[in-house]
N, CA, C and O atoms as a Maestro MAE file, in Angstrom:
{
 s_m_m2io_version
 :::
 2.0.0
}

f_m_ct {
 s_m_title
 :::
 protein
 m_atom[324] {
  # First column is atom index #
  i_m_mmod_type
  r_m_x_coord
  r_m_y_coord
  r_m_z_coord
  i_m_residue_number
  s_m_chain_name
  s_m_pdb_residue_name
  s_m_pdb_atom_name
  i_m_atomic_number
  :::
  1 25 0.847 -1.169 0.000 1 A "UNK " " N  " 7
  2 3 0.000 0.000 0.000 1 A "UNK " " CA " 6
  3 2 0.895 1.237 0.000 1 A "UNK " " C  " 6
  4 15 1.983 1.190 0.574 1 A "UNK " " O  " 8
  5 25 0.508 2.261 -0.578 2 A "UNK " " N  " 7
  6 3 1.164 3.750 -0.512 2 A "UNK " " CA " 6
  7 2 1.402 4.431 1.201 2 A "UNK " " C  " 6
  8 15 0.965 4.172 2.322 2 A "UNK " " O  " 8
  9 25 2.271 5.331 0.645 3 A "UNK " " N  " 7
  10 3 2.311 6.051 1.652 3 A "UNK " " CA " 6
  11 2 1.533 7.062 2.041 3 A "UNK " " C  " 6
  12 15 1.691 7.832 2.989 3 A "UNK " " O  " 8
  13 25 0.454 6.994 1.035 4 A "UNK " " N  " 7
  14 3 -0.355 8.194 1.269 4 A "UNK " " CA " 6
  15 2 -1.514 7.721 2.591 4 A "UNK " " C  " 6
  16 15 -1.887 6.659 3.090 4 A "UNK " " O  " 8
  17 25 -1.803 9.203 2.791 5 A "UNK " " N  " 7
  18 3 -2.923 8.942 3.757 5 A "UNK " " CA " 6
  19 2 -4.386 8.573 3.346 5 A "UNK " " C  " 6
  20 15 -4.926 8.631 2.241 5 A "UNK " " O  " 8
  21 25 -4.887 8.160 4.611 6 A "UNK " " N  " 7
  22 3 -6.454 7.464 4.278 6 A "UNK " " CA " 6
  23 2 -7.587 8.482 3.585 6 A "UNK " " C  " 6
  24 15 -8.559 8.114 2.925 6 A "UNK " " O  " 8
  25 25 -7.242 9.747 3.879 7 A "UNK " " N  " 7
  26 3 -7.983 10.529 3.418 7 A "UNK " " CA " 6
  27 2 -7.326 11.362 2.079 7 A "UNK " " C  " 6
  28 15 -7.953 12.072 1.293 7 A "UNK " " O  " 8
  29 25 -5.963 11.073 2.068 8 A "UNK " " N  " 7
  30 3 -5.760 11.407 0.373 8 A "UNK " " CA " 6
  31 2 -6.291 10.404 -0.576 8 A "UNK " " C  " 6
  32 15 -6.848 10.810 -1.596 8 A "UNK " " O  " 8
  33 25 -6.151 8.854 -0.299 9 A "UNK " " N  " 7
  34 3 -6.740 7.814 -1.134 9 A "UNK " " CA " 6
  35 2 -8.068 8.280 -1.129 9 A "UNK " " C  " 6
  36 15 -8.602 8.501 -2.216 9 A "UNK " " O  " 8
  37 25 -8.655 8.456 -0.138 10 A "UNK " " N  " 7
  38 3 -10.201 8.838 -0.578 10 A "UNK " " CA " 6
  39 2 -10.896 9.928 -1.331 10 A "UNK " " C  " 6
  40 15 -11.940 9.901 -1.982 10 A "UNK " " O  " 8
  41 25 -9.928 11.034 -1.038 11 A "UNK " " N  " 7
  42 3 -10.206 12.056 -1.772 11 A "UNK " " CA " 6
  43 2 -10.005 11.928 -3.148 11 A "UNK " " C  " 6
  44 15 -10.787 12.420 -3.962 11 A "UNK " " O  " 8
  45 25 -8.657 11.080 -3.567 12 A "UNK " " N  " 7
  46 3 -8.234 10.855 -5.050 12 A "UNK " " CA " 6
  47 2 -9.703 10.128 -5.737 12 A "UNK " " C  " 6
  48 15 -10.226 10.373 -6.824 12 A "UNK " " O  " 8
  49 25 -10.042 9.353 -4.883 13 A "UNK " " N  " 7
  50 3 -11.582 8.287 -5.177 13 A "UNK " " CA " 6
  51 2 -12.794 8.697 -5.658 13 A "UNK " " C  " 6
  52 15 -13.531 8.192 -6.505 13 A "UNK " " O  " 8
  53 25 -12.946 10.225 -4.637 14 A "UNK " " N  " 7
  54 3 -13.946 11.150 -4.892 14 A "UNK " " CA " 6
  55 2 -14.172 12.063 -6.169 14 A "UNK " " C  " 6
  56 15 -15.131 12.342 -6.889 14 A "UNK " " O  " 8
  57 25 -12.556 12.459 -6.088 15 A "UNK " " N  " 7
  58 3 -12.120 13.524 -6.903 15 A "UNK " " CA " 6
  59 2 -12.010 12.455 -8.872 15 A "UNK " " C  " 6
  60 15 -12.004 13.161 -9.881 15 A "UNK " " O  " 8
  61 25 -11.962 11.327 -8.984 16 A "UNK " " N  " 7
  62 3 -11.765 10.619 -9.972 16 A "UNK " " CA " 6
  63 2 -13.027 9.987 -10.535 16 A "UNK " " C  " 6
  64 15 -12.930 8.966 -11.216 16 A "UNK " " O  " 8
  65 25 -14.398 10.635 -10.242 17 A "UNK " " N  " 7
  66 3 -15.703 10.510 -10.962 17 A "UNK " " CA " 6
  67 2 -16.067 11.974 -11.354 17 A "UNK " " C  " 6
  68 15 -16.997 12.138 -12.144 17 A "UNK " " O  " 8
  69 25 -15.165 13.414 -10.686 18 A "UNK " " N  " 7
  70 3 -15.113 14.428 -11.651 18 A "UNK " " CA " 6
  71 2 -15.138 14.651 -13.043 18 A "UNK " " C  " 6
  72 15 -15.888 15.383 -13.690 18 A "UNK " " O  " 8
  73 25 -13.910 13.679 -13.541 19 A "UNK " " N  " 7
  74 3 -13.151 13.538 -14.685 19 A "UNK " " CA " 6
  75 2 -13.366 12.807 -15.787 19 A "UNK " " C  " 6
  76 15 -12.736 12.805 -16.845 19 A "UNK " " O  " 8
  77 25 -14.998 11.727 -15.218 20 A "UNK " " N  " 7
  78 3 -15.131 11.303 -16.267 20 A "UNK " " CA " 6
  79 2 -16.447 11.792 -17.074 20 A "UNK " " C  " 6
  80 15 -16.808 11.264 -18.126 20 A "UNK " " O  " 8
  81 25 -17.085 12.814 -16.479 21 A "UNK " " N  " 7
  82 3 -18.423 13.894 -16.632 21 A "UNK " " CA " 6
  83 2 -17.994 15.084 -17.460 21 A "UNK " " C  " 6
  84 15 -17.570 15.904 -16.645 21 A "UNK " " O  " 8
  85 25 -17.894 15.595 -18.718 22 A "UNK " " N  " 7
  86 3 -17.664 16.705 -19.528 22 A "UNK " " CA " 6
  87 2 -18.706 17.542 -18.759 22 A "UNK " " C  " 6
  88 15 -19.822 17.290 -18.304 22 A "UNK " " O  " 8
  89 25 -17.879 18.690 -18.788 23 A "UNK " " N  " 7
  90 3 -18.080 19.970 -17.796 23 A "UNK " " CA " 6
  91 2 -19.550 20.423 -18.494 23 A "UNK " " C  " 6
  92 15 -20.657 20.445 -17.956 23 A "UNK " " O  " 8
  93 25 -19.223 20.738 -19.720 24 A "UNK " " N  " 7
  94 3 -20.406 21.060 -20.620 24 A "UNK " " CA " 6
  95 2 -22.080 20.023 -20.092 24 A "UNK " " C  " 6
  96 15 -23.194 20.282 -20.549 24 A "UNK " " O  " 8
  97 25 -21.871 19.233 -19.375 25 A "UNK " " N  " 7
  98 3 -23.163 18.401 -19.379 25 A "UNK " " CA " 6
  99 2 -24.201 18.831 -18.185 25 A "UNK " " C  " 6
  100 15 -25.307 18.342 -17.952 25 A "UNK " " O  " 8
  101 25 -23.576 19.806 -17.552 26 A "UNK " " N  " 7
  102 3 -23.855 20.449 -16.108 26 A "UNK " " CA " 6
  103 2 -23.878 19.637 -14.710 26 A "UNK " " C  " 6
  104 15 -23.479 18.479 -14.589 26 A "UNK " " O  " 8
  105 25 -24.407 20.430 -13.682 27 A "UNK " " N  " 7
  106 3 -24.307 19.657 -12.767 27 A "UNK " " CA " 6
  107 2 -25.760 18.930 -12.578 27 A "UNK " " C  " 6
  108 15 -26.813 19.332 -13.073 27 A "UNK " " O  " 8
  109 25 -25.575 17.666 -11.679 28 A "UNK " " N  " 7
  110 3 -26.988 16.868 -11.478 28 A "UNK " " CA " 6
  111 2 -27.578 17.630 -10.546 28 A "UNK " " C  " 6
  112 15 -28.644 17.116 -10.210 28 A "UNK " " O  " 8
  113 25 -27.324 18.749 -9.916 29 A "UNK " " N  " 7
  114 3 -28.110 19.314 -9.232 29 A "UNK " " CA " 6
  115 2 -28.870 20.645 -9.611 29 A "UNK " " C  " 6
  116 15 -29.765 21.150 -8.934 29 A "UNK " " O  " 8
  117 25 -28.408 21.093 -10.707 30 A "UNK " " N  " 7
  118 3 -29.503 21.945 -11.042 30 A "UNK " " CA " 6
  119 2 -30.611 21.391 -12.365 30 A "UNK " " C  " 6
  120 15 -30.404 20.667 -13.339 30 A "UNK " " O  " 8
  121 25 -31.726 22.039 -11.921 31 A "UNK " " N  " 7
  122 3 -32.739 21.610 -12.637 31 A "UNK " " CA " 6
  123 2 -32.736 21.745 -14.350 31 A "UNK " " C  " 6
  124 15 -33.559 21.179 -15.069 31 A "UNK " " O  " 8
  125 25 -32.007 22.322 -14.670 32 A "UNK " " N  " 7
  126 3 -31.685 22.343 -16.187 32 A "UNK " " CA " 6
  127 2 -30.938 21.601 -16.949 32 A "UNK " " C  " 6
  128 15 -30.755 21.719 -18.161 32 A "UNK " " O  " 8
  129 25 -30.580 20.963 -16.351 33 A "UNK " " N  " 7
  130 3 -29.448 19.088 -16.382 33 A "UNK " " CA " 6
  131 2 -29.980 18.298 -17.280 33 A "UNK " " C  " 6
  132 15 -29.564 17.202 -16.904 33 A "UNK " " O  " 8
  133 25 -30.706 18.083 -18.339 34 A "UNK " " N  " 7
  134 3 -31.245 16.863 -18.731 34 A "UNK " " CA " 6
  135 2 -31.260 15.328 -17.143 34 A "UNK " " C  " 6
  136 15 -30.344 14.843 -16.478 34 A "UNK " " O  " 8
  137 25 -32.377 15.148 -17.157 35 A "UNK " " N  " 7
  138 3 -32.557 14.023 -16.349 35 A "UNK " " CA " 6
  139 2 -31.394 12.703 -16.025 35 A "UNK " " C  " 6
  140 15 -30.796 12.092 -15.139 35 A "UNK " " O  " 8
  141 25 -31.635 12.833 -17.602 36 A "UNK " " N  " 7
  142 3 -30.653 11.138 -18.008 36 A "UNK " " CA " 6
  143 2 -29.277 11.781 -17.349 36 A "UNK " " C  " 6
  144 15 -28.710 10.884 -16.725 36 A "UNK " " O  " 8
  145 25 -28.617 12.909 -17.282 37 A "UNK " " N  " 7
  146 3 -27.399 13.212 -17.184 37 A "UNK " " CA " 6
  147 2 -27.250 13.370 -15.712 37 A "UNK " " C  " 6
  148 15 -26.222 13.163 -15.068 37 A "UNK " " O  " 8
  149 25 -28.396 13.760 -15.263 38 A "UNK " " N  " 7
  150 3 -28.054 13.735 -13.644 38 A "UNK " " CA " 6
  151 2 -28.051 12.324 -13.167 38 A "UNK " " C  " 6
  152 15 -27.428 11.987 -12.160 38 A "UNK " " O  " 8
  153 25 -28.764 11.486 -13.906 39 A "UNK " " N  " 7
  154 3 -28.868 10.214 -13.183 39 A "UNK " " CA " 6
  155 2 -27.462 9.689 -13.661 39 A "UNK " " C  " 6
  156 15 -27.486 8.560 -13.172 39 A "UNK " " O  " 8
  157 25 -26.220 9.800 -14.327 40 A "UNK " " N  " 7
  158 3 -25.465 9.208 -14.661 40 A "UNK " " CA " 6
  159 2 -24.384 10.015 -13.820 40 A "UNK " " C  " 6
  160 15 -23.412 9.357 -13.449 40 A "UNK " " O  " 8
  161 25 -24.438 11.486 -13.441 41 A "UNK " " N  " 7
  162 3 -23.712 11.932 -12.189 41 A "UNK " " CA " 6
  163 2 -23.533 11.466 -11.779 41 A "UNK " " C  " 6
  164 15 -22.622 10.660 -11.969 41 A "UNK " " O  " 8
  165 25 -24.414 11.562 -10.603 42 A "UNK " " N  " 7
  166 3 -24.874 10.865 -9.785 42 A "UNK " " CA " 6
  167 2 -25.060 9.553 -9.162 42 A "UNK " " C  " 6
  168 15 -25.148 9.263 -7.969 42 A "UNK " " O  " 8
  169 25 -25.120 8.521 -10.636 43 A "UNK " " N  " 7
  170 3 -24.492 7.153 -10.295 43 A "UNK " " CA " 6
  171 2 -22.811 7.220 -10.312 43 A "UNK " " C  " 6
  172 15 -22.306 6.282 -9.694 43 A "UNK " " O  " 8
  173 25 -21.973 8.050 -10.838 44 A "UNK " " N  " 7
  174 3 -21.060 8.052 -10.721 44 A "UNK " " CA " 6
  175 2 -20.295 8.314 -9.199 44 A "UNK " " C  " 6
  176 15 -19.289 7.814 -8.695 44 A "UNK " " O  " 8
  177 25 -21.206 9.274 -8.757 45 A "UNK " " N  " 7
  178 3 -20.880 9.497 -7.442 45 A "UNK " " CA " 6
  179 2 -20.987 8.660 -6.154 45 A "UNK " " C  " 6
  180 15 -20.251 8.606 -5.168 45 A "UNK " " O  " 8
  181 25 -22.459 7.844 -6.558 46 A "UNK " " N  " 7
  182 3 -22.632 6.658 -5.810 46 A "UNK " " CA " 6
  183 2 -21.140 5.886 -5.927 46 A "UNK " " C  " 6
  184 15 -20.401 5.849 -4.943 46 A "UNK " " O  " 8
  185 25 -20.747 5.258 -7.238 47 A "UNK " " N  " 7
  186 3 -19.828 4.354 -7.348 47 A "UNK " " CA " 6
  187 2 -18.427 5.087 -6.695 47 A "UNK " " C  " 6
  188 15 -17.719 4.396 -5.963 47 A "UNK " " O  " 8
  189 25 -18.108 6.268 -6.931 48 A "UNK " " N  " 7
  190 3 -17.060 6.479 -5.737 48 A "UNK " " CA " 6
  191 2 -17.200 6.898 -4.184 48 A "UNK " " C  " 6
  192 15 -16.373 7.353 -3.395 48 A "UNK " " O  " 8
  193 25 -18.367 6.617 -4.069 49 A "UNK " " N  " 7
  194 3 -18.175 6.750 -2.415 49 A "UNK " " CA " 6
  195 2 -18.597 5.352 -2.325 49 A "UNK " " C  " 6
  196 15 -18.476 4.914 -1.181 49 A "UNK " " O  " 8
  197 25 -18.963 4.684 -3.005 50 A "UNK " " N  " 7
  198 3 -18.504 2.726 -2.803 50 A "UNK " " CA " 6
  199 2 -17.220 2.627 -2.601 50 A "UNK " " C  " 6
  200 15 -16.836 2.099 -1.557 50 A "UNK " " O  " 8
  201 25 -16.210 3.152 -3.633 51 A "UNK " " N  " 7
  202 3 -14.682 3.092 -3.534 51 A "UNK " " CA " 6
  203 2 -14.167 3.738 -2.606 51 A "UNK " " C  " 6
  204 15 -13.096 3.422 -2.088 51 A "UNK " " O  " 8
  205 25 -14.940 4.841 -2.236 52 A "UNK " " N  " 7
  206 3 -14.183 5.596 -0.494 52 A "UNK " " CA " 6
  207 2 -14.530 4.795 0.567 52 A "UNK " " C  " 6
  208 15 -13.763 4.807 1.530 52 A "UNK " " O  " 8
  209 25 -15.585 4.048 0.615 53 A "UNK " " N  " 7
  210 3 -16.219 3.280 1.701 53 A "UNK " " CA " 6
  211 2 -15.217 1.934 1.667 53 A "UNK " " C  " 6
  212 15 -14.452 1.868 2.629 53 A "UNK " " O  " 8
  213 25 -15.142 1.048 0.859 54 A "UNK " " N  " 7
  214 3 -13.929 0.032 0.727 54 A "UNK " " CA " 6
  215 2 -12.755 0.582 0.819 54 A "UNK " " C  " 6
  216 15 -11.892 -0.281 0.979 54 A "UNK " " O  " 8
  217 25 -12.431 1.415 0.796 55 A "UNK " " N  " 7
  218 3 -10.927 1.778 0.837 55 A "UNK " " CA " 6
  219 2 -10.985 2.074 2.940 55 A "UNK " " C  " 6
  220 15 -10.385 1.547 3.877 55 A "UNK " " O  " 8
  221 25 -11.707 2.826 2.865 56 A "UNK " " N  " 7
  222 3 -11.778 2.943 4.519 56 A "UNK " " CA " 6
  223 2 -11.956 1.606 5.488 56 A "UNK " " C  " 6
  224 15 -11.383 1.302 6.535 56 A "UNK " " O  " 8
  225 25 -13.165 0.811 4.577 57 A "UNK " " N  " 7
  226 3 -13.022 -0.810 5.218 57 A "UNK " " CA " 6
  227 2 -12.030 -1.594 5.568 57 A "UNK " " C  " 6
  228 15 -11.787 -2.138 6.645 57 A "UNK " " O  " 8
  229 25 -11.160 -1.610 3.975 58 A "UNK " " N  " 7
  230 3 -9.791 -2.116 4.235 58 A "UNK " " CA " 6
  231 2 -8.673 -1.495 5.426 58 A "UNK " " C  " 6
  232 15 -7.908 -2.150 6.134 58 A "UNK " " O  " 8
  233 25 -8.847 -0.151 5.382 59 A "UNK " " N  " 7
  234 3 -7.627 0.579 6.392 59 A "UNK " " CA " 6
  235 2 -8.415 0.169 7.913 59 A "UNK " " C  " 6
  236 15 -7.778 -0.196 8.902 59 A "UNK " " O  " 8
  237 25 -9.922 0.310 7.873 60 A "UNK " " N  " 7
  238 3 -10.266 -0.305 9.162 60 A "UNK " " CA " 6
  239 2 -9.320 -1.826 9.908 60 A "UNK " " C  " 6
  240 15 -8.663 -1.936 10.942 60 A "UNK " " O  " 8
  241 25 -9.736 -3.015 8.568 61 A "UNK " " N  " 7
  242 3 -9.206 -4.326 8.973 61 A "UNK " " CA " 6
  243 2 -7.568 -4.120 9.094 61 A "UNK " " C  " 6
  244 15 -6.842 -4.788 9.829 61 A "UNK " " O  " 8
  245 25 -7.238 -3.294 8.415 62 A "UNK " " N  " 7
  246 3 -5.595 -3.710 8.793 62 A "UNK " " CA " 6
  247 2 -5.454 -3.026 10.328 62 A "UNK " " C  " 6
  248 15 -4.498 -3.351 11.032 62 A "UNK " " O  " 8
  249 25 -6.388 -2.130 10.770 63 A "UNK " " N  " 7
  250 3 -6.081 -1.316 11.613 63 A "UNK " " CA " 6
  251 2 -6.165 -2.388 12.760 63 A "UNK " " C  " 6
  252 15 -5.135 -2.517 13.421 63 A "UNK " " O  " 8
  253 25 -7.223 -3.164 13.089 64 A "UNK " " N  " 7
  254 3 -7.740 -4.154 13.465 64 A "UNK " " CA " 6
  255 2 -6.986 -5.376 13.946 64 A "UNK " " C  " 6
  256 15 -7.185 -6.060 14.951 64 A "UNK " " O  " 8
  257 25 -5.997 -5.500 12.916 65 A "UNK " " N  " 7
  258 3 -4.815 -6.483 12.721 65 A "UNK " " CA " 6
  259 2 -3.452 -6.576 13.187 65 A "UNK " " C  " 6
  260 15 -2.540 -7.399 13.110 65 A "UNK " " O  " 8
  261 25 -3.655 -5.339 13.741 66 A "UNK " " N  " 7
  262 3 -2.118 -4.401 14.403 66 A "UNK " " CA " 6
  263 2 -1.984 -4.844 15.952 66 A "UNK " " C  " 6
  264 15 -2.986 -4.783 16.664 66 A "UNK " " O  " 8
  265 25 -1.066 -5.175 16.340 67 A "UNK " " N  " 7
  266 3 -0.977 -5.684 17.613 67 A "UNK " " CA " 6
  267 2 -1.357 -4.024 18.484 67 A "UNK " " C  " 6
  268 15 -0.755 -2.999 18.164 67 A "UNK " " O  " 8
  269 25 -2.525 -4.049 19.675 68 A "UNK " " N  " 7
  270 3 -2.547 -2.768 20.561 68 A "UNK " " CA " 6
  271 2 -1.356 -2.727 21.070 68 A "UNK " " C  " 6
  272 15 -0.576 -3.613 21.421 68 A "UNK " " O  " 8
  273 25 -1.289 -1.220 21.067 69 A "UNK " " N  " 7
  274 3 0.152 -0.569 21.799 69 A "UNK " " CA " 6
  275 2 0.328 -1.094 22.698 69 A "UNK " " C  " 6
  276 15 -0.345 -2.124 22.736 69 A "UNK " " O  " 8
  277 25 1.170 -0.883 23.885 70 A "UNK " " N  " 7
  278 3 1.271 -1.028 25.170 70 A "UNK " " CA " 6
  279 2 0.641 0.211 26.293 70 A "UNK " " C  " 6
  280 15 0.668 1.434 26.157 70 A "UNK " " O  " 8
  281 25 0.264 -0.348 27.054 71 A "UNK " " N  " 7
  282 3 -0.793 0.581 27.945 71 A "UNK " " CA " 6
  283 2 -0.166 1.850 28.144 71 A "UNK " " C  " 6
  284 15 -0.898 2.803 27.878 71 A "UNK " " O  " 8
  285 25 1.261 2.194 28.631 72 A "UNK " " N  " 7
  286 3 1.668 3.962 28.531 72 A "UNK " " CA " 6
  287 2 1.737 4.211 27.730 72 A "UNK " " C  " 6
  288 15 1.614 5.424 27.900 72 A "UNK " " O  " 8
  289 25 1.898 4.052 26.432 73 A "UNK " " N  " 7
  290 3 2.119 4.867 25.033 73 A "UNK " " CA " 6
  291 2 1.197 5.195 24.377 73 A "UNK " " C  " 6
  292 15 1.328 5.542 23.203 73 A "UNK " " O  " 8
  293 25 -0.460 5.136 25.281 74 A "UNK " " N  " 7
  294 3 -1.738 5.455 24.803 74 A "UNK " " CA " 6
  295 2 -1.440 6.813 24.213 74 A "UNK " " C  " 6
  296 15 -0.701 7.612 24.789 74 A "UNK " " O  " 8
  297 25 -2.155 7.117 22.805 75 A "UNK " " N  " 7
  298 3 -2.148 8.874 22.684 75 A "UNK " " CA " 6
  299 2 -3.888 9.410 23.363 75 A "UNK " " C  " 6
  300 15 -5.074 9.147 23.163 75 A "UNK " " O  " 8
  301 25 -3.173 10.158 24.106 76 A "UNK " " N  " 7
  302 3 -4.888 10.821 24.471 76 A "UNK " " CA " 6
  303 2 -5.722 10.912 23.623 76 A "UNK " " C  " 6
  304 15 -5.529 11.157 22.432 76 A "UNK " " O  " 8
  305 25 -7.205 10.631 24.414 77 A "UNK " " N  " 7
  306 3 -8.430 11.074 23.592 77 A "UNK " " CA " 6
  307 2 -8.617 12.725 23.672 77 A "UNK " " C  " 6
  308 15 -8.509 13.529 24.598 77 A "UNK " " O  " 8
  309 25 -8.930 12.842 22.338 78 A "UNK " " N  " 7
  310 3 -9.576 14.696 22.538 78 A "UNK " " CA " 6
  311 2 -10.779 14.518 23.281 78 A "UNK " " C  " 6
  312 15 -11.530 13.547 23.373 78 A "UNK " " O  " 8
  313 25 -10.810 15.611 23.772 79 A "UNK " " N  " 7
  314 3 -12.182 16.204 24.451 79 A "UNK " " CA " 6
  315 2 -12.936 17.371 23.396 79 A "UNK " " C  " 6
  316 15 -12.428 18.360 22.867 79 A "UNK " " O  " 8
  317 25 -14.470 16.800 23.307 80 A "UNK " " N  " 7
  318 3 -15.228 17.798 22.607 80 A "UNK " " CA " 6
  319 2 -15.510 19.266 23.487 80 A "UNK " " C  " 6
  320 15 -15.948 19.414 24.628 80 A "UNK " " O  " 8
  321 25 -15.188 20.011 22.734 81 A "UNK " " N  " 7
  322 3 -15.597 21.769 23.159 81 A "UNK " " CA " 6
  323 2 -16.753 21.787 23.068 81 A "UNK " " C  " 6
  324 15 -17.374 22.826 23.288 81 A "UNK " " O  " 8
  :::
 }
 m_bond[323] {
  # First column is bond index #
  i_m_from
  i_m_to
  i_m_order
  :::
  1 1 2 1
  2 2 3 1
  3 3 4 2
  4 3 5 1
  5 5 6 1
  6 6 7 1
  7 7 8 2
  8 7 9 1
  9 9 10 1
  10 10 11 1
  11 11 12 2
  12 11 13 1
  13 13 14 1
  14 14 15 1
  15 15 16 2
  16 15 17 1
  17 17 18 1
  18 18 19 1
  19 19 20 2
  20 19 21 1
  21 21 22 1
  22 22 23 1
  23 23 24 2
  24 23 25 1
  25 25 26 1
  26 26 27 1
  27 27 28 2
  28 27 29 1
  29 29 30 1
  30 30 31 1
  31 31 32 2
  32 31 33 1
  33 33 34 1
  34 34 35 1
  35 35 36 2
  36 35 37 1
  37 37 38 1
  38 38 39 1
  39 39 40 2
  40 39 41 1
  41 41 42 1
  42 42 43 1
  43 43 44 2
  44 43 45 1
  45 45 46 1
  46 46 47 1
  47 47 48 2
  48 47 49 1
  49 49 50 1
  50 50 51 1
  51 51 52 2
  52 51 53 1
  53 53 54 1
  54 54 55 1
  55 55 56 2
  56 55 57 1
  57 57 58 1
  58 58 59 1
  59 59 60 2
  60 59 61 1
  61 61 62 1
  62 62 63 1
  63 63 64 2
  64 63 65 1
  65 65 66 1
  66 66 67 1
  67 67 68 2
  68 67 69 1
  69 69 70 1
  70 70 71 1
  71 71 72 2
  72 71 73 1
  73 73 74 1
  74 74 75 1
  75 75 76 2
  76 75 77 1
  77 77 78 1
  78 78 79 1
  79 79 80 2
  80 79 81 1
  81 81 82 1
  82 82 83 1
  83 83 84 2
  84 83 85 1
  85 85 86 1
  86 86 87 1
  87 87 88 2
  88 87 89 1
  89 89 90 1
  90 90 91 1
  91 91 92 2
  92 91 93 1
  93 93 94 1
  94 94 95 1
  95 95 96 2
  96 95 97 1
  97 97 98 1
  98 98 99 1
  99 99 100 2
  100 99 101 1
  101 101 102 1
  102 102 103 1
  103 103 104 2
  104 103 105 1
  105 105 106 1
  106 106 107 1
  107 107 108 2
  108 107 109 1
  109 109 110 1
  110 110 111 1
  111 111 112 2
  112 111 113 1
  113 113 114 1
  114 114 115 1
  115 115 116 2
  116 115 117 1
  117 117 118 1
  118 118 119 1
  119 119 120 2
  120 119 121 1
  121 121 122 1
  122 122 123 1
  123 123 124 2
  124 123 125 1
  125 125 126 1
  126 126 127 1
  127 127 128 2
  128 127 129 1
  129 129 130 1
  130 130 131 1
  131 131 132 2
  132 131 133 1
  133 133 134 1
  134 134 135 1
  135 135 136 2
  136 135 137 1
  137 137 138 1
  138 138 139 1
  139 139 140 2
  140 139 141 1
  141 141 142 1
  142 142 143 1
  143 143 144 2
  144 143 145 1
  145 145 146 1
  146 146 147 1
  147 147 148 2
  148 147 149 1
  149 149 150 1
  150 150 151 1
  151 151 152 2
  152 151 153 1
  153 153 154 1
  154 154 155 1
  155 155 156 2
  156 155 157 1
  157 157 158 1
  158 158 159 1
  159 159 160 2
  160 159 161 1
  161 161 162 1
  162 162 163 1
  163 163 164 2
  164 163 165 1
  165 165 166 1
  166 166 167 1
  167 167 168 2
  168 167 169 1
  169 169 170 1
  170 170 171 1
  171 171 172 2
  172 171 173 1
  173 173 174 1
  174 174 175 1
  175 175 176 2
  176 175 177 1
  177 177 178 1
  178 178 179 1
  179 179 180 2
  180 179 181 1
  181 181 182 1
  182 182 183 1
  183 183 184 2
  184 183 185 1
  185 185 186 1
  186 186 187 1
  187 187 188 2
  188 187 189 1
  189 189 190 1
  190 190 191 1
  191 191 192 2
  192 191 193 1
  193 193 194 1
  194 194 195 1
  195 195 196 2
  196 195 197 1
  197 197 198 1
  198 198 199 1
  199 199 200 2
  200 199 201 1
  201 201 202 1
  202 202 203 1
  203 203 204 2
  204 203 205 1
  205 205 206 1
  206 206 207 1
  207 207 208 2
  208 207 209 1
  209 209 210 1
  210 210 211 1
  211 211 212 2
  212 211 213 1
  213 213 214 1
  214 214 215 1
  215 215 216 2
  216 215 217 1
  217 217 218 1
  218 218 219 1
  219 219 220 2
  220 219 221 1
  221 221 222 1
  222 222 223 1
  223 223 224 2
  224 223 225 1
  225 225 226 1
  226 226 227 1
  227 227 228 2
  228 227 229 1
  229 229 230 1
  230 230 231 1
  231 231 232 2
  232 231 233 1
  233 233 234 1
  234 234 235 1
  235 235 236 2
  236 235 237 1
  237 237 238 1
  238 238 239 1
  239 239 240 2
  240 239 241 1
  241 241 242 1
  242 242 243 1
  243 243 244 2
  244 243 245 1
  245 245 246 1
  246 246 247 1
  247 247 248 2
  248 247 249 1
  249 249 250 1
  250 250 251 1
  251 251 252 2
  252 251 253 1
  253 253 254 1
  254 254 255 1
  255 255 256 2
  256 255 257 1
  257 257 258 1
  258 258 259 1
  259 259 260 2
  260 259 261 1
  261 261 262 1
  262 262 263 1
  263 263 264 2
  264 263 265 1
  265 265 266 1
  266 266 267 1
  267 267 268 2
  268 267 269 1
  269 269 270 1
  270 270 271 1
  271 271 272 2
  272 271 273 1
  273 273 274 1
  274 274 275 1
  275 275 276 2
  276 275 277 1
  277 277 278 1
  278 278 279 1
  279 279 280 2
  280 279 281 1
  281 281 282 1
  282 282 283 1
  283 283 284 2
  284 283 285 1
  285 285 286 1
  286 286 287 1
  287 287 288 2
  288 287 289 1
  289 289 290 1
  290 290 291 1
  291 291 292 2
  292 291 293 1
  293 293 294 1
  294 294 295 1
  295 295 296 2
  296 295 297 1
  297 297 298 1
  298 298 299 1
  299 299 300 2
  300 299 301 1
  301 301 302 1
  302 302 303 1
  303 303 304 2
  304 303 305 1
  305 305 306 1
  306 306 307 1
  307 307 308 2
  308 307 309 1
  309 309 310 1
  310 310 311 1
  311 311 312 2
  312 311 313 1
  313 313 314 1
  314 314 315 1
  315 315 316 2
  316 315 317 1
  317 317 318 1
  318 318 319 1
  319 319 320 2
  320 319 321 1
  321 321 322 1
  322 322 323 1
  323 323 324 2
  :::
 }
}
């Protein structure tokens, strides 16, 4: 696996159903979109947050797989403001 982080792989995931939509076709969210074109957005978008969701699954199980630290080398939990 790369050295990149979990949230650059995901972002690359997100960011790589941009690219396959010609700009010219508009966005699926405004109402002047032809139908058919939002629904093909839009499935596009579904299918990469499938690929962000498996990619996070996988970093879950390896995470999973890692022997726990030893009890002093805990890093603190944040506290919510």
């Amino acid at each position: 696996m790369s050295a990149d982080t979990l949230t650059e792989r995901v972002d690359a995931l997100m960011q790589a159903h941009t690219h396959t939509m010609p700009a010219e076709w508009g966005s699926p969210h405004l109402s002047a979109t032809p139908i058919s074109l939002r629904v093909r957005a839009l499935a596009a978008t579904v299918a990469a947050l499938e690929d962000a969701l498996r990619e996070i699954a996988l970093e879950v199980d390896s995470l999973n797989r890692t022997p726990p630290r030893p009890a002093g080398r805990r890093t603190p939990h944040r506290t919510r403001a």
